[in-house]
Rosetta silent file (secondary structure, phi, psi, omega in degrees, C-alpha in Angstrom):
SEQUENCE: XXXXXXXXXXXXXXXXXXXXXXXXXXXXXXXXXXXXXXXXXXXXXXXXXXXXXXXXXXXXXXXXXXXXXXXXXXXXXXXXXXXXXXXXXXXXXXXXXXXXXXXXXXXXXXXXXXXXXXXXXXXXXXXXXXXXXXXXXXXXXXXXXXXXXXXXXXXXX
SCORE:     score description
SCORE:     0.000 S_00000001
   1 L     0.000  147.279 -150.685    0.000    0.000    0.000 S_00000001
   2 L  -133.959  130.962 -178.222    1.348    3.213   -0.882 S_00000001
   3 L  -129.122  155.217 -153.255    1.417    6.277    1.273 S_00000001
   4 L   -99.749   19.859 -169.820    1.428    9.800    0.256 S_00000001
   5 L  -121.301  148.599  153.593    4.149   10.843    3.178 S_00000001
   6 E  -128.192 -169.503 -178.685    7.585   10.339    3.537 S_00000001
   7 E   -93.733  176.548 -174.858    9.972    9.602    6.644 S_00000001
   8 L   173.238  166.078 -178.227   11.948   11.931    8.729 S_00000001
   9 L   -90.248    3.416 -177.568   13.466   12.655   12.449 S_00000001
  10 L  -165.553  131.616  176.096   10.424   15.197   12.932 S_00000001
  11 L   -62.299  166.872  174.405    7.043   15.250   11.448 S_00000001
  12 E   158.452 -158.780  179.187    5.608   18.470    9.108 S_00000001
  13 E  -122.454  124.903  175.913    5.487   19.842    5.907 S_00000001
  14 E  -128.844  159.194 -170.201    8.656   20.244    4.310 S_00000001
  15 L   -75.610  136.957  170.634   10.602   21.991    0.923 S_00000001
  16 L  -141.116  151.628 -166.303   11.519   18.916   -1.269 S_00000001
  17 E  -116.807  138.137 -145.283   13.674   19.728   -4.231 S_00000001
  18 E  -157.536  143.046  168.903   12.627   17.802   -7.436 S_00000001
  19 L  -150.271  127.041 -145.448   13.460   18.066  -11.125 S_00000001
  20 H   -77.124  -26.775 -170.725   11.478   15.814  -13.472 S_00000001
  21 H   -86.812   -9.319 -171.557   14.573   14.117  -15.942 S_00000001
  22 H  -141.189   25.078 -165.774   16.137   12.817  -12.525 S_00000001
  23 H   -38.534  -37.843 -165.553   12.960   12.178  -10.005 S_00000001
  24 H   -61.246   -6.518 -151.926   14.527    9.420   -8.149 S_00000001
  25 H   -93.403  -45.777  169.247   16.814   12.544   -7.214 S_00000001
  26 L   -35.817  122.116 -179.073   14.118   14.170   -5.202 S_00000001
  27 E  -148.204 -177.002  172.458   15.273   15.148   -1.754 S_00000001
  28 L  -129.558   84.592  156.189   14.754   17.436    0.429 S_00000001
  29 L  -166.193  163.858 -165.835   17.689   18.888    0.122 S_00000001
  30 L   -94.647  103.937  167.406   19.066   20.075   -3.227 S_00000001
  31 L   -95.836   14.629 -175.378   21.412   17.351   -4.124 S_00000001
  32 L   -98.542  -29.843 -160.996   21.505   17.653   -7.890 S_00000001
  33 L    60.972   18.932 -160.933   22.687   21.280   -7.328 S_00000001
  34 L   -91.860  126.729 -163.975   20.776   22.574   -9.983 S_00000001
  35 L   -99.367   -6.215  157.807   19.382   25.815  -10.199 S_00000001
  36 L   -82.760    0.786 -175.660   16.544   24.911  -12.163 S_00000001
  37 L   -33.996  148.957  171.945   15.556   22.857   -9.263 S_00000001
  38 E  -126.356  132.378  164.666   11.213   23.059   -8.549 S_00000001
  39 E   -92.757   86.442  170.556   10.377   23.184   -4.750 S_00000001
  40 L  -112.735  172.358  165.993    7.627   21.026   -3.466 S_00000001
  41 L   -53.946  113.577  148.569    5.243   20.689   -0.208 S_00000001
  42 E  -137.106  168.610  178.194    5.871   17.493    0.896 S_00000001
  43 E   -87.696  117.255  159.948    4.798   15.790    4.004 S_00000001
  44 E  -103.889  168.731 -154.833    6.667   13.656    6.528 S_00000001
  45 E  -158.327  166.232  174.996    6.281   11.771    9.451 S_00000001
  46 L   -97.269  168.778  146.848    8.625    9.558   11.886 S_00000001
  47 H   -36.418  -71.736  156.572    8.817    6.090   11.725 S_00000001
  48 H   -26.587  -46.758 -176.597    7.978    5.869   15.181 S_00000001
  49 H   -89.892  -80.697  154.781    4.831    7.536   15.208 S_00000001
  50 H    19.680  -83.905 -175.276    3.865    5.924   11.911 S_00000001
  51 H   -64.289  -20.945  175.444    4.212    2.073   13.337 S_00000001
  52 H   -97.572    9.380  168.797    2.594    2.915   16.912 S_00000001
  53 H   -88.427  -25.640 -164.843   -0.724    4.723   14.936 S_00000001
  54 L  -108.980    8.847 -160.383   -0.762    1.793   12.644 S_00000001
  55 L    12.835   93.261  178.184    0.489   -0.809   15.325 S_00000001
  56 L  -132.573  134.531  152.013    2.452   -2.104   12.734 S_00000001
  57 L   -97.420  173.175 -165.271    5.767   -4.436   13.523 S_00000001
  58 L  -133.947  161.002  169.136    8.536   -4.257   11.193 S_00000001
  59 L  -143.088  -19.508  174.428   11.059   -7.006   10.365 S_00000001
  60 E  -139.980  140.294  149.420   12.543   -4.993    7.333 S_00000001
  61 E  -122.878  130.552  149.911   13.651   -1.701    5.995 S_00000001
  62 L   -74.676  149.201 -160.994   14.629   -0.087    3.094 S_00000001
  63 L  -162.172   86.151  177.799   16.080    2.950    3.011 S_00000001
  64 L  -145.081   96.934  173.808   17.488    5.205    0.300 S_00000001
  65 L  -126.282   84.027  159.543   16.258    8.642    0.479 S_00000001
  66 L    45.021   77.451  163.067   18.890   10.915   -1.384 S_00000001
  67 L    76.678  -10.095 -168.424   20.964   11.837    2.015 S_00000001
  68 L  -120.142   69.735  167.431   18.484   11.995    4.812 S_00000001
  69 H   -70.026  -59.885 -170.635   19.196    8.457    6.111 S_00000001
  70 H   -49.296  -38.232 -153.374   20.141    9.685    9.326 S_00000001
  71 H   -74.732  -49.267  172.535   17.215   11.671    9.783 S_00000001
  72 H   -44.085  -36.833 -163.574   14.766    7.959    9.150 S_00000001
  73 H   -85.716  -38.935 -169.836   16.958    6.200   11.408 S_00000001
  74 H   -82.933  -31.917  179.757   16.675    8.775   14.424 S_00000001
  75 H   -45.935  -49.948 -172.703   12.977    9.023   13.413 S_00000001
  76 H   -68.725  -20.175 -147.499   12.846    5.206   13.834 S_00000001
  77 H   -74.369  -17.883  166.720   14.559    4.388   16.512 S_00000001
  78 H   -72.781  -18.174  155.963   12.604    3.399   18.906 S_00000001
  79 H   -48.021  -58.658 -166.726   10.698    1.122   16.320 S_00000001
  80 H   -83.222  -29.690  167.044   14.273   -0.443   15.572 S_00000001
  81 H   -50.407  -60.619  178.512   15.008   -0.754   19.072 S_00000001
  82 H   -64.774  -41.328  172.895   11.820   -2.844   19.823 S_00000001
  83 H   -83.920  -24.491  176.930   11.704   -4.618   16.463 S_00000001
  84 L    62.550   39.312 -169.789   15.216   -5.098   15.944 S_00000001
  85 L   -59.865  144.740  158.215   14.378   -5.091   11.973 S_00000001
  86 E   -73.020   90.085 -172.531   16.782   -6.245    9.447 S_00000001
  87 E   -81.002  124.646  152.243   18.275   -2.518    7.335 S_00000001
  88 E   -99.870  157.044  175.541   19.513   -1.912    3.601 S_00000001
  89 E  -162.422  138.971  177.977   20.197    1.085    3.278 S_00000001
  90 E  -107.231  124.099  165.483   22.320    3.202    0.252 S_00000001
  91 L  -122.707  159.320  170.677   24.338    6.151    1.911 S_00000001
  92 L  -160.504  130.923  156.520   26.936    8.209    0.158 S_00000001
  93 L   130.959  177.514  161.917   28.906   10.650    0.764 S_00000001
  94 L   -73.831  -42.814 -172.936   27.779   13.312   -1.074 S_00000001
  95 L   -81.861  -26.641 -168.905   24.244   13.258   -0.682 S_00000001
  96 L   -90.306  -10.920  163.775   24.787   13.263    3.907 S_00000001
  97 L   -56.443  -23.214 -150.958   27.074   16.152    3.075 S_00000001
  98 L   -86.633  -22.792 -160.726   24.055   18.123    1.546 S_00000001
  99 L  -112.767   -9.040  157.885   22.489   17.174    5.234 S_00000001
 100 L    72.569   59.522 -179.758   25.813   18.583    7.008 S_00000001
 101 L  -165.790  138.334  169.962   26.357   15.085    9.113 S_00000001
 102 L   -79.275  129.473 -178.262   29.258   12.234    8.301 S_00000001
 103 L   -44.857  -45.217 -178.359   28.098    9.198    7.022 S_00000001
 104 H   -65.144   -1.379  173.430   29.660    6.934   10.038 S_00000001
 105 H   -70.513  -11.890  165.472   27.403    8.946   12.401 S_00000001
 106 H   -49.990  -64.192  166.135   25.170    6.079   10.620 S_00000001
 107 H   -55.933  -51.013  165.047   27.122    3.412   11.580 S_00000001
 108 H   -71.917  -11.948  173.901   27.606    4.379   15.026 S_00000001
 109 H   -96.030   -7.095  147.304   24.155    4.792   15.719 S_00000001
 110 H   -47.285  -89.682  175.295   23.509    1.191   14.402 S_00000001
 111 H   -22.679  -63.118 -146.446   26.547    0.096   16.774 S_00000001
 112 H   -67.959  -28.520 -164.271   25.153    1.688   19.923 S_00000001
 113 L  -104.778   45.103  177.713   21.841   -0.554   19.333 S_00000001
 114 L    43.911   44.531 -165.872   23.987   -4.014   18.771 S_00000001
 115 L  -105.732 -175.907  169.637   23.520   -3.829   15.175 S_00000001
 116 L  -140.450  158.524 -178.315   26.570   -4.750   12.647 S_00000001
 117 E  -115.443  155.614  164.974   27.128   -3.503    8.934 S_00000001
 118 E  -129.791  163.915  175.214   27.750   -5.776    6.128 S_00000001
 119 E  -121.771  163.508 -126.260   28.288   -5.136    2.603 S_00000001
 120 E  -132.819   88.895 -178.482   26.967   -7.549   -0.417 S_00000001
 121 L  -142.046   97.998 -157.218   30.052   -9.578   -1.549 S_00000001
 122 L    69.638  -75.482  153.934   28.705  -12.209   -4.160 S_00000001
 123 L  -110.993    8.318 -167.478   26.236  -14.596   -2.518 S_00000001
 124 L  -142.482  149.201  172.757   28.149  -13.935    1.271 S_00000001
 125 E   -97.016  125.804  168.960   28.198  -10.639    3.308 S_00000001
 126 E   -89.421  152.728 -169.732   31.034   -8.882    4.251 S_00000001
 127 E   -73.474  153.218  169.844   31.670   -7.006    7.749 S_00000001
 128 L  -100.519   26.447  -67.382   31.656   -3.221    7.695 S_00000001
 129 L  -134.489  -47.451 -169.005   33.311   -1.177    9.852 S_00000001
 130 L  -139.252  136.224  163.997   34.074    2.797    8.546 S_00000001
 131 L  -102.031  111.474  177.177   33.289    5.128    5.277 S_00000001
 132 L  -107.498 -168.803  164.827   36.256    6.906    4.502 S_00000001
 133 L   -45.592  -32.219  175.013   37.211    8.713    1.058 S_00000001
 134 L   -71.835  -17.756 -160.437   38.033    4.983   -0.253 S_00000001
 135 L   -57.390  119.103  170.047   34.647    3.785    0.288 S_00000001
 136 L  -125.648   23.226  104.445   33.180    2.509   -3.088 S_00000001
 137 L   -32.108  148.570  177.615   30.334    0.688   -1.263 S_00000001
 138 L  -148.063    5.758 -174.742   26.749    2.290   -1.299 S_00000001
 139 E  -138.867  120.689  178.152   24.705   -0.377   -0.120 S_00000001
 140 E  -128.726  139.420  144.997   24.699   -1.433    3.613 S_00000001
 141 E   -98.281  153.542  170.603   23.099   -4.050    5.126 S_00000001
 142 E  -151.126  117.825 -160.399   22.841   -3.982    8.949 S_00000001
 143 L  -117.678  130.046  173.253   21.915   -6.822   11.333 S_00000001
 144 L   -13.607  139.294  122.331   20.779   -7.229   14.879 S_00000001
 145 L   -35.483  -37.155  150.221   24.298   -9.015   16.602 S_00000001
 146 L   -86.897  -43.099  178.354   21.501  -11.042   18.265 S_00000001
 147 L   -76.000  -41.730  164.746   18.800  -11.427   16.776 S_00000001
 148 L  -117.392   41.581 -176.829   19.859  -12.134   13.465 S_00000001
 149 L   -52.524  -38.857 -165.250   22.874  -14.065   15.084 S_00000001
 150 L   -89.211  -47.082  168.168   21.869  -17.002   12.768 S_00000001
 151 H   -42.311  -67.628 -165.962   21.814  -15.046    9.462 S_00000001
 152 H   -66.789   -8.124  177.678   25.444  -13.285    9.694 S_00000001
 153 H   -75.804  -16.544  173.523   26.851  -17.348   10.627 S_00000001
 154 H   -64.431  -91.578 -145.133   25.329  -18.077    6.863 S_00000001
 155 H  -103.603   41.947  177.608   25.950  -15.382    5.450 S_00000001
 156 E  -124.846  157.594 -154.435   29.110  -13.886    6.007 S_00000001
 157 L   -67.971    0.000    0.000   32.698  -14.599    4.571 S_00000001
């Protein structure tokens, strides 16, 4: 089912910057840099509030919205604390510069809640640890240390 909202560390109305030849682009920050950029109203919501209105439980998330990762993840957290959900997620970057926060503030907030990152390396997961300048990953996985205890003994290298 499809909702007309997006996620965020604080509910509202917010500026989303959009250009039609690159939608998937849409953020709400301008990360195309483009000065032809169109500005629209869009709405967000947390995570949090979102799954206790709908008493909904989660077991998965996806997560790639142009740079404001962090912002889903703090929205969420109390969701991912209680559900312990299994996260993909694409960070870069470029796009969490546009959001004035270092990508490993990602990681570490994963860490403080016993999670681990892996990266996607052929049919087996590899461990994650830091995104420096070298980084050519853009796709994180990140799994419970407990919970999904039995999954990283599969699938990792």
């Amino acid at each position: 089912m499809a909702h007309n909202f997006g996620f965020s560390n604080s509910s509202g109305e917010f500026d989303f910057y959009f250009y039609a030849e690159h939608s998937g682009n849409a953020s709400s920050a301008n990360v195309s840099n483009r000065d032809d950029i169109e500005v629209l109203k869009c709405k967000l919501r947390t995570l949090d509030e979102y799954t206790s209105q709908e008493n909904l439980s989660v077991d998965f998330i996806k997560c790639d919205v142009e740079g404001a990762e962090l912002m889903v993840f703090q929205g969420g957290l109390q969701t991912i604390r209680q559900y312990k959900p299994i996260v993909f997620s694409e960070i870069l970057r470029k796009f969490s510069a546009k959001f004035n926060y270092n990508p490993n503030e990602i990681f570490d907030l994963f860490k403080s809640e016993n999670y681990r990152a892996f990266t996607s390396s052929g049919e087996k997961l590899k461990e994650f640890f830091v995104m420096d300048e070298s980084t050519i990953q853009t796709n994180f996985f990140f799994l419970h240390n407990e919970k999904h205890s039995r999954h990283i003994k599969l699938l990792c290298e």
